[in-house]
C-alpha positions as CSV (number, residue, x, y, z in Angstrom):
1,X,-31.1,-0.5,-9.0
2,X,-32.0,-0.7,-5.0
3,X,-32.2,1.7,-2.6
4,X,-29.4,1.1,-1.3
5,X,-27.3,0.7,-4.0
6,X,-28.4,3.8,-4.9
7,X,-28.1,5.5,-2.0
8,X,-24.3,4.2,-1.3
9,X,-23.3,5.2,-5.0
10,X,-24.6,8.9,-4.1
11,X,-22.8,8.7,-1.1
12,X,-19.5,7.7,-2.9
13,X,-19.9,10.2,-5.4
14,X,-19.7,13.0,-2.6
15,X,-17.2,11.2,-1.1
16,X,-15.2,11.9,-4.3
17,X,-16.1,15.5,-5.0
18,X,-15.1,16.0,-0.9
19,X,-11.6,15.0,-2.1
20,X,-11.7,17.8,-4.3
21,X,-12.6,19.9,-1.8
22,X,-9.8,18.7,0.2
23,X,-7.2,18.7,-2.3
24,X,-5.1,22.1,-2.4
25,X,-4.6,21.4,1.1
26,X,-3.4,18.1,0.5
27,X,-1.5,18.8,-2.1
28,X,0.2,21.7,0.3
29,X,1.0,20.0,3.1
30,X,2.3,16.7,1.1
31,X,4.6,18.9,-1.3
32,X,8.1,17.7,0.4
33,X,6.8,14.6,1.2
34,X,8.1,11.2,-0.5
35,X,4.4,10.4,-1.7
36,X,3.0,14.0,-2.8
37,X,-0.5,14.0,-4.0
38,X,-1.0,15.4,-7.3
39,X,-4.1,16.6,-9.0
40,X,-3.4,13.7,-11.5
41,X,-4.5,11.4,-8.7
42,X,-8.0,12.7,-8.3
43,X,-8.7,12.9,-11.8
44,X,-7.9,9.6,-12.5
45,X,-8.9,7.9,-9.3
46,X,-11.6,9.7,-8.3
47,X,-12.7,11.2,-11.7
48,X,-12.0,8.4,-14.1
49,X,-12.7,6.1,-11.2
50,X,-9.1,4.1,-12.6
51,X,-8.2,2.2,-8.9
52,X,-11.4,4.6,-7.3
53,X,-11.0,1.9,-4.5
54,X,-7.6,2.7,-2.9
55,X,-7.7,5.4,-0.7
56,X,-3.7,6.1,-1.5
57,X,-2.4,8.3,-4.4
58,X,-1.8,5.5,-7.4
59,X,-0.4,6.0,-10.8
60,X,-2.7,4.8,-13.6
61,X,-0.8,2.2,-14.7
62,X,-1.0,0.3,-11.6
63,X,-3.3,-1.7,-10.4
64,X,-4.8,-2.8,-7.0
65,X,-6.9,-5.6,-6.1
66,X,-9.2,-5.8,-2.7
67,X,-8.0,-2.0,-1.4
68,X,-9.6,-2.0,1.4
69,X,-7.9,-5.1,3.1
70,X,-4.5,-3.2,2.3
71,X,-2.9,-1.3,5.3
72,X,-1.1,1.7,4.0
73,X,1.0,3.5,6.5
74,X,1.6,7.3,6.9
75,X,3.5,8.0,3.4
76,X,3.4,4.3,2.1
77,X,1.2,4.5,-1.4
78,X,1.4,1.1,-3.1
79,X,1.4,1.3,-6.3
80,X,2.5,5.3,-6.4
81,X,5.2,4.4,-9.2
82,X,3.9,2.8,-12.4
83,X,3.2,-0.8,-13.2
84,X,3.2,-2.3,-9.8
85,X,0.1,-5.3,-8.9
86,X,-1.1,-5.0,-5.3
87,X,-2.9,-8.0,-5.4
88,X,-4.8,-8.4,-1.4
89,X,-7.1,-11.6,-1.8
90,X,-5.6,-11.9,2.5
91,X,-5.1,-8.9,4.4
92,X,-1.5,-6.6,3.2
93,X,-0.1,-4.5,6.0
94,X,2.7,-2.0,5.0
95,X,4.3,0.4,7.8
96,X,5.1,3.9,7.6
97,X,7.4,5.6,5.0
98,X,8.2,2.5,3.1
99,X,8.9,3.2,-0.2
100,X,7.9,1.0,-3.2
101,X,9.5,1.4,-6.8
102,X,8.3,0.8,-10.3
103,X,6.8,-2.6,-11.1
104,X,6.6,-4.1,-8.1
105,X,4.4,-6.9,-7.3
106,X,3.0,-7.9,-3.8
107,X,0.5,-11.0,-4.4
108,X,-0.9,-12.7,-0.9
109,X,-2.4,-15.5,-2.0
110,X,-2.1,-18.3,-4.5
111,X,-4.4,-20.1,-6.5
112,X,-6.1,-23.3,-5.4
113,X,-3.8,-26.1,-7.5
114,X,-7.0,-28.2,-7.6
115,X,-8.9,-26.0,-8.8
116,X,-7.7,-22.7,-10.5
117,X,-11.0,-20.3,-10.2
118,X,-10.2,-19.9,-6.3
119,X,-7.4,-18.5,-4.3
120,X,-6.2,-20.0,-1.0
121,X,-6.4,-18.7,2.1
122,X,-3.5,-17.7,4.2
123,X,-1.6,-15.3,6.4
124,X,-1.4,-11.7,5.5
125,X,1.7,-10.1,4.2
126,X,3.2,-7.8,6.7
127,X,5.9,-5.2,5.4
128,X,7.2,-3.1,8.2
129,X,8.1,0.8,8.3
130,X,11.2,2.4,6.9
131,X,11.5,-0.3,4.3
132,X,12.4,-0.2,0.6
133,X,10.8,-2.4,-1.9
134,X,13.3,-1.9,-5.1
135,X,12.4,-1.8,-8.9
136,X,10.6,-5.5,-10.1
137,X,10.9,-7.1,-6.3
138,X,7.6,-9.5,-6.1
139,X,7.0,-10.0,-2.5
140,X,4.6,-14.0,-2.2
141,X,2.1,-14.5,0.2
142,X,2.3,-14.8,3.9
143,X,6.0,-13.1,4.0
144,X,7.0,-11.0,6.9
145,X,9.2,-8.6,6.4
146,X,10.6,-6.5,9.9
147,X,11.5,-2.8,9.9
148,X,14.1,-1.3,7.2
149,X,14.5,-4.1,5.3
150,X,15.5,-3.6,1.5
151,X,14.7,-5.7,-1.0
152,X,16.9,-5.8,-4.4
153,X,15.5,-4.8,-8.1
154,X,14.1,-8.1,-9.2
155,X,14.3,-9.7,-5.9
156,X,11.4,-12.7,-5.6
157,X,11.0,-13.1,-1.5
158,X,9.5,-16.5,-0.8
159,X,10.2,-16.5,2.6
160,X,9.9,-14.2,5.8
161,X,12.5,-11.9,7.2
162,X,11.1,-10.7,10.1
163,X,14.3,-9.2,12.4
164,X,14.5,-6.6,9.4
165,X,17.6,-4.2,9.5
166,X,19.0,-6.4,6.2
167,X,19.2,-6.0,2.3
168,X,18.0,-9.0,1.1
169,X,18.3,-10.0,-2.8
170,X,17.9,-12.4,-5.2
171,X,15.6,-15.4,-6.7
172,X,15.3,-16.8,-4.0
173,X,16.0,-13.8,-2.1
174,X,18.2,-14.1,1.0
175,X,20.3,-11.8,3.5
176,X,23.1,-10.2,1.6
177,X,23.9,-7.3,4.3
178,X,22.9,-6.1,7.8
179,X,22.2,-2.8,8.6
180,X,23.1,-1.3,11.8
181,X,19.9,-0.6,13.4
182,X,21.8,2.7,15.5
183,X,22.0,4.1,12.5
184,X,18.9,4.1,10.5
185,X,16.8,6.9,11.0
186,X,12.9,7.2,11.9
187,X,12.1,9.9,10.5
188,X,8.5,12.1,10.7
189,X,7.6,14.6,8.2
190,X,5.5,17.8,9.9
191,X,2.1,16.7,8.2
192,X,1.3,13.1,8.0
193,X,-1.5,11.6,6.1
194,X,-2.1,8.1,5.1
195,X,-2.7,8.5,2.0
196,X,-5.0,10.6,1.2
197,X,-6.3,10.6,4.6
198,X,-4.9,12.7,7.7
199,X,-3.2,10.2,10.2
200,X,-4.3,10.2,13.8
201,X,-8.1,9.7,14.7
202,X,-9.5,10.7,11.1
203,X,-7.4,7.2,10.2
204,X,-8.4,5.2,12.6
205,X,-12.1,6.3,12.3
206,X,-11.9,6.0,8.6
207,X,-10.0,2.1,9.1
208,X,-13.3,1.4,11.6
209,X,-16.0,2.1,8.9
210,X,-13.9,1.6,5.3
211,X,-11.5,-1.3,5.6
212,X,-12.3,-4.8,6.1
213,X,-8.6,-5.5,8.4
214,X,-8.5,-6.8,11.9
215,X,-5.8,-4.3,14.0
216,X,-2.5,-6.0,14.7
């Protein structure tokens, strides 16, 4: 083994044990939160090193592919339920305080028809804030969806919904209800992390040396 191999397999291993270091206080201030980090997540992320990659609070029995070109937002944790596939071949951007259920899947990009050892490039997927993601949705590559949109159980979304403020459904899904956007509710919980990262400049310095995702 190099040097440097080495050297940045150290580093990651005090990366890990910091996390445990770091973890009551976590574990406080996300208590009430939609997302709340549990001692199950270091063990099995950090410990087990079962989806070590993602820097968000996952259950085991999901799985995440190419973490760090995923955008998680403050309280977003794909992949927090069980059985979802975060699958980020092109960049995934998720807002703030959406919520994703059980066995969701959210796959941005395809495989090369010609030639089925590669995947194509594309777009990234862009999910906004305040949205819900409902049990079994599968969210395909390239599709924008705006702020509070909510997407049925079982829902396949093919194509974009950018405006948001809708409940879309369905295989293909489409619009089956608009939301009033003077009534939905930012809300902001006291302590904010993303992940299991505190939001603000720790975040942004952590994006700058961790994450492989242009800003926008």
């Amino acid at each position: 083994m190099s040097l440097r191999r080495t050297l940045a397999k150290v580093y990651g291993l005090l990366r890990d044990w910091a996390y445990f270091l770091k973890m009551p206080r976590i574990i406080r201030e996300t208590r009430s939160t939609q997302t709340p980090v549990r001692w199950r997540h270091w063990f099995f992320q950090k410990l087990l090193g079962i989806n070590r990659e993602a820097y968000w609070p996952m259950d085991h029995t999901s799985v995440v592919r190419g973490a760090r070109r995923v955008y998680a937002g403050v309280e977003t944790c794909p992949g927090y339920e069980k059985g979802c596939y975060i699958q980020a071949q092109n960049p995934i951007y998720i807002g703030d305080y959406t919520q994703i259920a059980n066995n969701v899947g959210i796959i941005s990009a395809n495989h090369d028809p010609h030639d089925l050892r590669h995947s194509l490039p594309g777009r990234p997927i862009r999910i906004g804030a305040f949205c819900w993601l409902g049990m079994g949705a599968v969210i395909l590559p390239e599709v924008e969806l705006g702020d509070f949109t909510i997407v049925g159980a079982g829902s396949i979304v093919t194509k974009s919904f950018p405006e948001g403020y809708c409940v879309i459904a369905g295989n293909p899904a489409k619009v089956i209800r608009r939301l009033d956007p003077a009534r939905c509710i930012r809300h902001r919980s006291q302590h904010e992390y993303n992940g299991f990262v505190r939001s603000g400049p720790r975040f942004d310095n952590f994006r700058r040396k961790f994450l492989s995702l242009p800003h926008g």
